[in-house]
C-alpha atoms as a printed R data frame, in Angstrom:
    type eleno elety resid chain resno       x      y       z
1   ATOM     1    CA   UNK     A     1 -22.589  4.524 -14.757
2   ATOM     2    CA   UNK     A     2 -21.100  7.215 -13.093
3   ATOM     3    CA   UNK     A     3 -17.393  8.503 -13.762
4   ATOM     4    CA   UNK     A     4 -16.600  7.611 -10.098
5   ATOM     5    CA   UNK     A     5 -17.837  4.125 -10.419
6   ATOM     6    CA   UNK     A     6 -16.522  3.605 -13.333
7   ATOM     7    CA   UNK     A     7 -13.210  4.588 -12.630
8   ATOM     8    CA   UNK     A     8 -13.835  2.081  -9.637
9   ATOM     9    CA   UNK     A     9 -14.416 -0.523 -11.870
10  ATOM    10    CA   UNK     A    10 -11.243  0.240 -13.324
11  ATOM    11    CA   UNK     A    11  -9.657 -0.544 -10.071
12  ATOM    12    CA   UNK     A    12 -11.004 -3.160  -9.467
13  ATOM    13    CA   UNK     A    13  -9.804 -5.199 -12.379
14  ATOM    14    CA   UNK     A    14  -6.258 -3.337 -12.017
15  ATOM    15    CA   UNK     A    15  -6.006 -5.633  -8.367
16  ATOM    16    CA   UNK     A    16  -7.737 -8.416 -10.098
17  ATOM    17    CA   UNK     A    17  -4.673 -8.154 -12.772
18  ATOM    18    CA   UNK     A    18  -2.129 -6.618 -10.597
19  ATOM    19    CA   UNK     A    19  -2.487 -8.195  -7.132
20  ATOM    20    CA   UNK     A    20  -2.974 -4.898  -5.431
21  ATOM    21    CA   UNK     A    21  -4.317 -1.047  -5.757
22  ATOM    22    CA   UNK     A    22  -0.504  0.738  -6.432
23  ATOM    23    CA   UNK     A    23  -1.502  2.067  -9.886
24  ATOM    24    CA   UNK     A    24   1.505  4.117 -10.310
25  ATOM    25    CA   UNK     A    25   0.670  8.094 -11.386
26  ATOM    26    CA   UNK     A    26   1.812  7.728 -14.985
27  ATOM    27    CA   UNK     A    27   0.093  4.570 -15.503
28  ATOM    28    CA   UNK     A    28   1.019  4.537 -19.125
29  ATOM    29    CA   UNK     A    29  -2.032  2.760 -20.743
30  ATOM    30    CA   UNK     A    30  -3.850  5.650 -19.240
31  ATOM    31    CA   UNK     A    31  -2.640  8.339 -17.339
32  ATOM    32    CA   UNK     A    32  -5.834  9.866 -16.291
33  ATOM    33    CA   UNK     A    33  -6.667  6.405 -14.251
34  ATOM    34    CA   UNK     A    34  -2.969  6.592 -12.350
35  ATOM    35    CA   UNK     A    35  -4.206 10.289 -11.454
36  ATOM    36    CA   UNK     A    36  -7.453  9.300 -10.208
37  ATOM    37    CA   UNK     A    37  -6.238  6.901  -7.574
38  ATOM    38    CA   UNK     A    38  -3.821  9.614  -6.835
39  ATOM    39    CA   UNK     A    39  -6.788 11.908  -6.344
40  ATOM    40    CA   UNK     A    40  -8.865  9.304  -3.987
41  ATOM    41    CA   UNK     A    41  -5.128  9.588  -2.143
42  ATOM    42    CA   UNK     A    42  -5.245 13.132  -1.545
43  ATOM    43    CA   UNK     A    43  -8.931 13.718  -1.138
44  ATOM    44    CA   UNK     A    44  -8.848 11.111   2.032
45  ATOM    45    CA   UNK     A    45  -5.578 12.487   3.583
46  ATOM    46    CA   UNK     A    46  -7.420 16.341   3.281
47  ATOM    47    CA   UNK     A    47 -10.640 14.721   4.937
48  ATOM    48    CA   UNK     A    48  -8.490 13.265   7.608
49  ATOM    49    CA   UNK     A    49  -7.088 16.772   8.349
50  ATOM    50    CA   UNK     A    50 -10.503 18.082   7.995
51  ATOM    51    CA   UNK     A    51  -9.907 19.876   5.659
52  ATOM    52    CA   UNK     A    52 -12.323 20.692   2.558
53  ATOM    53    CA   UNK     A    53 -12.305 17.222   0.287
54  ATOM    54    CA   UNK     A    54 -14.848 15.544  -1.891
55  ATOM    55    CA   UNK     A    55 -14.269 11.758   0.019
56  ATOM    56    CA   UNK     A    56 -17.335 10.579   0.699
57  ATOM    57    CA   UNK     A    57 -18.346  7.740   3.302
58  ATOM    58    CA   UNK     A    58 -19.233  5.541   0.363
59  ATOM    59    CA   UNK     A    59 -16.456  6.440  -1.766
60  ATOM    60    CA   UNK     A    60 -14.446  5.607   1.358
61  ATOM    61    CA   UNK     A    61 -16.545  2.319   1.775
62  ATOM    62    CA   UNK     A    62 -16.161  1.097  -1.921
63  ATOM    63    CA   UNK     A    63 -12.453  1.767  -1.637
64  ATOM    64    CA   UNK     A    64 -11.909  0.011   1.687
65  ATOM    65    CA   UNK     A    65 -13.939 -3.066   0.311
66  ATOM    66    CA   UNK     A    66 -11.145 -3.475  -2.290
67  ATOM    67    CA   UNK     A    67  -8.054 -3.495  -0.153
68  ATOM    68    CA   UNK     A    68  -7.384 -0.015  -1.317
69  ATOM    69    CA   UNK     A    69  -3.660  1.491  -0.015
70  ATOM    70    CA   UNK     A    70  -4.749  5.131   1.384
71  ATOM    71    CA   UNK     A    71  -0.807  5.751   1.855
72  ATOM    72    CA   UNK     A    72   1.091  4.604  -1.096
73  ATOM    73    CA   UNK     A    73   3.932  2.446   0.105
74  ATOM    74    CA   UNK     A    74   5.703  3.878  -3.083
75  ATOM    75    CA   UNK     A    75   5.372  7.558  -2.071
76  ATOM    76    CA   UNK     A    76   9.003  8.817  -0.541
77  ATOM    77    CA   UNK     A    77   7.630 12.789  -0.794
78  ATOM    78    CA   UNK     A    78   4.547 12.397   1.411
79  ATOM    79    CA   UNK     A    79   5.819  9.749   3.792
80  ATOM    80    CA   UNK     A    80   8.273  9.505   5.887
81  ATOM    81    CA   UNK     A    81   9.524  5.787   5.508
82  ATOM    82    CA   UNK     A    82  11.830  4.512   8.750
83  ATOM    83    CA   UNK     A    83  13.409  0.602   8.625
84  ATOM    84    CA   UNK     A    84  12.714 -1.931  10.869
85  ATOM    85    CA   UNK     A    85  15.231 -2.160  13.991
86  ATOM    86    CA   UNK     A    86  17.950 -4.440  12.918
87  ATOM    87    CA   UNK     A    87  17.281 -3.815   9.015
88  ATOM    88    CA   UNK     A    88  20.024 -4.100   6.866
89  ATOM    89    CA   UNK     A    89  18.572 -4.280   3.571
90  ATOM    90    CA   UNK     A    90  19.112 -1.746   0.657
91  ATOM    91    CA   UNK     A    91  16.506  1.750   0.267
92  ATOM    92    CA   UNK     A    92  14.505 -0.035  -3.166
93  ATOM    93    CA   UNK     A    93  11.277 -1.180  -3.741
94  ATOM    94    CA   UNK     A    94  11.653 -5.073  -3.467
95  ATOM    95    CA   UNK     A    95  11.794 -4.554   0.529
96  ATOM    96    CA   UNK     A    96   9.072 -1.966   0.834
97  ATOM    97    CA   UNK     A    97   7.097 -5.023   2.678
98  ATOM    98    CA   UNK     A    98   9.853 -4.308   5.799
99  ATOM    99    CA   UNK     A    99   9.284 -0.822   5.565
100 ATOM   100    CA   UNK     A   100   7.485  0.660   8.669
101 ATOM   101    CA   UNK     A   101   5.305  3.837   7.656
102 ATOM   102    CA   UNK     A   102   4.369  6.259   9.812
């Protein structure tokens, strides 16, 4: 199997495990796999500014089929996170589901 696909297969039982695809980057049990998803991260935000990336349409497709979170919801450098009108809640992680991203 291929290193791609088998990192894949990593992700995929991560969400079977986990519930979702937001393997943090220093995933302790093994760092390289939190840098990988990182990696899918970056190489689809270069090929969406056209710039030179290695995403390819079935890397893209294999990731999509799995609910995978281009934007990390988790990522306060990258993004720029704005509330919901009328939100009152605190800036931490348990209300990231309110957050709008843009």
């Amino acid at each position: 199997m291929p290193k791609w696909d088998a990192r894949f297969q990593q992700l995929v039982e991560y969400k079977q495990q986990n519930g979702d695809t937001l393997v943090p980057q220093t995933y302790p049990p093994d760092p390289g796999f939190g840098k990988w998803v990182m990696r899918q991260r970056c190489e689809y935000s270069q090929q969406q500014r056209g710039l030179k990336n290695c995403m390819t349409d079935y890397k893209m497709t294999k990731l999509n089929s799995i609910g995978f979170y281009w934007v990390s919801p988790r990522s306060n450098v990258a993004t720029k996170r704005k509330r919901a009108p009328n939100d009152d809640s605190t800036d931490d992680d348990e209300h990231v589901d309110r957050d709008v991203f843009y």
